[in-house]
N, C-alpha and C positions, 0 to 999 in steps of 0.2 A: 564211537570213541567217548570215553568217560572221564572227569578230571579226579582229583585224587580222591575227592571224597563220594565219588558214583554219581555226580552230577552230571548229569550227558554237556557235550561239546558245545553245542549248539546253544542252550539255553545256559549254560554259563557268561556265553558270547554275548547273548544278547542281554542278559547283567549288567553286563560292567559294560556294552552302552549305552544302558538307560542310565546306570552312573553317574558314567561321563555326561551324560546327555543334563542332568538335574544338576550336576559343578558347573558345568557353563552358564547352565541358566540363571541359577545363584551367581554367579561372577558379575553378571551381566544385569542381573535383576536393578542394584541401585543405579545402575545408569538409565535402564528402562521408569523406573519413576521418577528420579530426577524431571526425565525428556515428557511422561503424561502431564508432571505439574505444572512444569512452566514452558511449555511449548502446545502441547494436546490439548490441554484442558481451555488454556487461553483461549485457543484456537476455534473453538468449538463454543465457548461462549461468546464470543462476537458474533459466530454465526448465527447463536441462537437472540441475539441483541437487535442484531439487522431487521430481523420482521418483527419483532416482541412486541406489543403494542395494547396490552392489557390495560392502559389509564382512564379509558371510558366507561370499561366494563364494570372496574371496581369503584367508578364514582361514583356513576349513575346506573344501577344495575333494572330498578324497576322502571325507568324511562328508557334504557334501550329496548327493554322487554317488550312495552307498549309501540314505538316506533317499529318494531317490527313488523307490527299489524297495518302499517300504514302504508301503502300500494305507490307513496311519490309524488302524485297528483294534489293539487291543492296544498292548505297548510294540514297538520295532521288533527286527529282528534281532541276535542276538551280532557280526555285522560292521559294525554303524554304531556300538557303545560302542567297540569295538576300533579303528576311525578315527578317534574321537573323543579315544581315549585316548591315540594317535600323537602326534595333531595338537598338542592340547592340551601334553602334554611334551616339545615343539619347541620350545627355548629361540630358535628363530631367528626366531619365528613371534609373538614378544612383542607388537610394536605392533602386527599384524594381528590377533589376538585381541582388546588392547585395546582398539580401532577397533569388532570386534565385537559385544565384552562393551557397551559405550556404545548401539550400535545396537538391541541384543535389548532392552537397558533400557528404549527408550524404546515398546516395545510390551509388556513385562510388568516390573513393578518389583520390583527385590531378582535380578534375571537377573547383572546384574556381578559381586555378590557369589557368589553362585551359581556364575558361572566359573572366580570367581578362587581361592574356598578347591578350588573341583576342580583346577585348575591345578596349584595346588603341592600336590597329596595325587598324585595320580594318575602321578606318574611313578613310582615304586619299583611301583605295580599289577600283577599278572598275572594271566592269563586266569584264569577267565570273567570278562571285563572288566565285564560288563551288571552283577554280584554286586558289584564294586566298584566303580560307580560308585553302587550304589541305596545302600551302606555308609556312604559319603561324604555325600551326602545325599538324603534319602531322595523329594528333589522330580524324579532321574532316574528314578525308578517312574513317576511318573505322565505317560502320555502325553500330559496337553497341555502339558511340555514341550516337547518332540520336534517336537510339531504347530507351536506358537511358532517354532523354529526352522526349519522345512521352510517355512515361510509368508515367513521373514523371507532366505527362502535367494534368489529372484529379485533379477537385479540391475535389473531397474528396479520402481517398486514405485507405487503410489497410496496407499497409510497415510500418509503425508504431509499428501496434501489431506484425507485424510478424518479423520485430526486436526485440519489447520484449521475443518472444519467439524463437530466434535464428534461422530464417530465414528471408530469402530475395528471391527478384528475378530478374532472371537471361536477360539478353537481351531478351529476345523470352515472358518474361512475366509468365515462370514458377516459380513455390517456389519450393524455394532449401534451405539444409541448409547452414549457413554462415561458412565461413572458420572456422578451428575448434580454433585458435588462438580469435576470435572474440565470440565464444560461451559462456558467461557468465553470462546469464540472467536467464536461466533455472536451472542454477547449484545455481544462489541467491536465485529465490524461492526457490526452494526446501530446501535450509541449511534454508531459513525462516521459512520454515513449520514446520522444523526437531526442530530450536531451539527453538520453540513457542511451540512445545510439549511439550519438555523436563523441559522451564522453568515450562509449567501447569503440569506433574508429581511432581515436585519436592517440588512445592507450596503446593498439594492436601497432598503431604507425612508429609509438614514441619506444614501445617494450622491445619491439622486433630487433633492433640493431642493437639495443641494450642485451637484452638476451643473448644473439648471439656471438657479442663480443666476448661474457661472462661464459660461455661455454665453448670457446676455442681460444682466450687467452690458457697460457700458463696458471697452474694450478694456489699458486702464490699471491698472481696478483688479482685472480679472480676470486679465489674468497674475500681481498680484501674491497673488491667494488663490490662484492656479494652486501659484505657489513654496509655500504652506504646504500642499498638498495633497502634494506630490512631498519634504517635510522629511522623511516620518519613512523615506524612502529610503536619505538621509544618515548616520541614525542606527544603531546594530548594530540585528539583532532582539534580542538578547539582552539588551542595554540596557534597550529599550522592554519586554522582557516583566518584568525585575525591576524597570522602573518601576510597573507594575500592580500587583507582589507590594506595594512601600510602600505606595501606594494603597489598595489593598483589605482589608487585613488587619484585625484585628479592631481594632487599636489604631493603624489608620491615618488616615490621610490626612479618607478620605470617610466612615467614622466619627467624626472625630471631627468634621467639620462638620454632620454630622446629631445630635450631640450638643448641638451649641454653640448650635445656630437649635432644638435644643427639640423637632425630630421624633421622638426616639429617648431612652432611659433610655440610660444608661451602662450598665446591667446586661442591657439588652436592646439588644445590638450586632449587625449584623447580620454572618453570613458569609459573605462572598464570593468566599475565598481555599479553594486545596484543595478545591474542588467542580467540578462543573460551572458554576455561577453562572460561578467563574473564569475555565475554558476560553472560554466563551464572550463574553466580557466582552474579554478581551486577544485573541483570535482577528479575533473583529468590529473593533476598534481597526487589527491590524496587515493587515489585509485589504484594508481600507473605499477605499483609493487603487487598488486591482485592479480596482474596481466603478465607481469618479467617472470614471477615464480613461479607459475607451469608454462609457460614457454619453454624458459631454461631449465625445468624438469626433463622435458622433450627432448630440447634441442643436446643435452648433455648424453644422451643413451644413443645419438646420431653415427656411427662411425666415419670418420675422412677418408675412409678406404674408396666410400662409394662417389664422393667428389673428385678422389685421384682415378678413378677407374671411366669416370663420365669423361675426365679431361683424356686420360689415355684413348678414347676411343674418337676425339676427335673434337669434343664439344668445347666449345671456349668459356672461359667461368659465368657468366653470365648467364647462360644456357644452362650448364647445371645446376646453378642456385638455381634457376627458375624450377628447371623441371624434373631434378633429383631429389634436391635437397628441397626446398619448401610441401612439396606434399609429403613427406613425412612429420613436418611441422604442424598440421593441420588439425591435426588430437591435440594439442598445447594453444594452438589459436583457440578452436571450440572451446576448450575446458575456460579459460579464462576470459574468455569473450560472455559465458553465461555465468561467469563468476561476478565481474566487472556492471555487466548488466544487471542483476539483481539486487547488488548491492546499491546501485546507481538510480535504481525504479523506488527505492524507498528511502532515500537520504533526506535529512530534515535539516538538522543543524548548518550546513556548508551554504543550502541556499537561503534559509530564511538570515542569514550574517551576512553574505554578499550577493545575492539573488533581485533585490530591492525586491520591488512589485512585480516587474517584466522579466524575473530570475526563479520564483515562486514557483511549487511543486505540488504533485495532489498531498503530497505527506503534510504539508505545512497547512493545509486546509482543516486534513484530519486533527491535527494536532490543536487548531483554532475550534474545534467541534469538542474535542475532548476538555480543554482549560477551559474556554472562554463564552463560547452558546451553550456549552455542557445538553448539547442533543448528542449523545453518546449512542443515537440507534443509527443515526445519520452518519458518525465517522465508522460504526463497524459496518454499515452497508459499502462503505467507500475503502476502507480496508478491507473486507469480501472480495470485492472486486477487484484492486489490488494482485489479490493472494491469487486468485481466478486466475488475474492474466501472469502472472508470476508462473504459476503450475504449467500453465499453457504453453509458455515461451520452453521453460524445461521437457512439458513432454515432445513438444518438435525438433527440441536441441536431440534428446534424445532419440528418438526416430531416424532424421537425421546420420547421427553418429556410427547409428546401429545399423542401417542401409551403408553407409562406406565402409563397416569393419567387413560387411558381409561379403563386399565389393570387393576388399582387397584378400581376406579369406582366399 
């Protein structure tokens, strides 16, 4: 078969889907760079941030040179103080040094200072450089200087993650863990983990009966608890979280009505601010509508036939919520139990406001690495990881979901 102009069938056909196939793509194209710019691209800079570690390379390029050739043992050769001592007295070489001086810091402390009084002694020096450099101070004697810097000399590097994860390593190049005063990265995840559960228990406990009142009331008055569901949308977060801080504080709100009704002494107030009580407390609050609205996506497509049909056969309601009705809820629990969750693994604002110290997040770490130490290799190792277990929890959610569709298939 031929079309009107003796073009055969077939490849007409496949024409007008390549087409169609290039309109869609166009349709689709600005949203596809939108998503590489500020999602993709970010994304993949941080990664590349994490191990990045060029500042030694380009401060001191002929003294790592030289340190290469030196096997560990002892202090190194008269020709790596003598490059050192070049390099160092290279007024051109300022911010590259400073850059490095910051970097060696954050693998041995008091290194900056250490650079910096070498810095300005070491220009008027002359040979035997190794004699004045040990003169200056006497921490270029000891080889796990030397070692520090030879370790910190690769430009791409893993000391990064293994600070996130509360190790380091030791002169000789082994991972060890960090003193135990310095160990508090592991202890954030985890209370991150712990608290990102708990807000997704407490949501699934507070949305369930929410939900499914909003999908077996009448149609009237369920959109209109729909609108107070979808209010605190309207609202800032930031609002609602210093609404919480009135609320909770010792000399607040729900104080003092636990005062007034007589549960509580005035002298025995409770705290609920600056803890974790807090975080959890405002977290669950500004969450809780993450959790109701695929529920009640769900529980809305449910039909009552099959709870009139469990009772006609003998079961008493109780029994049929249990074992009718709730596992077909169980795609609306998931979907918003890993919506809840991931939102919840990188919240910043709600705990550093009411969090105090023992309410605190990895996010607010990050965010302290990013303004405040400005080690930006150390917050994208800690958002890597993050992101890591973020993918992680999605692909089990996944797996998961995708063994029960197959189950009830």
């Amino acid at each position: 078969m031929t079309t009107a102009d003796g073009t055969p069938l077939k490849v007409a056909l496949a024409r007008a889907t390549r087409r169609s196939k290039i309109r869609a793509f166009l349709l689709v194209a600005p949203l596809l760079v939108f998503i590489l710019i500020t999602f993709i691209f970010p994304i993949i800079h941080m990664l590349m941030n994490s191990v990045d570690s060029p500042e030694v390379q380009e401060a001191i390029p002929a003294t790592v040179a030289e340190l290469q050739k030196w096997d560990g043992t002892g202090l190194p050769g008269e020709a790596v103080y003598a490059a050192l001592a070049k390099e160092l007295g290279d007024r051109s070489r300022r911010a590259e040094i400073g850059r490095m001086s910051k970097r060696l810091n954050y693998e041995t402390a008091g290194f900056r200072s250490l650079l910096n009084a070498t810095g300005r002694k070491i220009g008027g020096a002359k040979a035997p450089f190794k004699e004045a450099f040990i003169a200056i101070d006497k921490d270029w004697g000891n080889p796990d200087t030397w070692k520090v810097i030879k370790n910190a000399a690769p430009a791409i590097t893993i000391s990064y993650y293994l600070n996130a994860l509360d190790r380091t390593t030791d002169p000789d190049g082994n991972i060890v863990q960090q003193p135990e005063y310095k160990q508090i990265y592991v202890t954030l995840f985890l209370r991150t983990i712990y608290v990102s559960i708990g807000v997704t228990v407490f949501c699934i406990l507070l949305a369930y009966p929410i939900s499914y009142m909003l999908a077996t009331l009448p149609t009237k008055y369920s959109n209109l608890l729909l609108i107070l569901v979808l209010l605190p949308f309207w609202t800032s977060l930031l609002v609602r979280t210093t609404s919480w801080i009135v609320l909770l504080q010792t000399q607040g709100v729900i104080n003092d009505l636990l005062v007034w009704t007589g549960l509580i002494d005035t002298e025995n107030r409770i705290t609920m601010i600056y803890n974790m009580t807090g975080s959890l407390i405002a977290m669950t609050h500004i969450l809780l509508p993450f959790m109701v609205l695929p529920l009640y996506s769900v529980m809305k497509t449910i039909s009552p036939n099959y709870m009139r049909a469990a009772r006609s056969l003998g079961a008493n309601p109780l029994v049929a919520f249990v074992r009718i009705y709730m596992p077909q809820t169980v795609p609306g629990i998931g979907a918003g139990s890993i919506l809840v969750f991931i939102l919840a693994i990188g919240y910043y604002i709600t705990p550093a406001l009411v969090g105090g110290q023992d309410g605190q997040l990895i996010s607010n770490l990050i965010a302290y690495h990013m303004k405040q130490s400005l080690n930006w290799s150390l917050a994208a190792a800690l958002g890597s990881i993050l992101l890591a277990g973020v993918l992680a929890m999605y692909w089990l959610y996944d797996r998961l979901v995708g063994i029960d569709n197959m189950k009830l298939g």
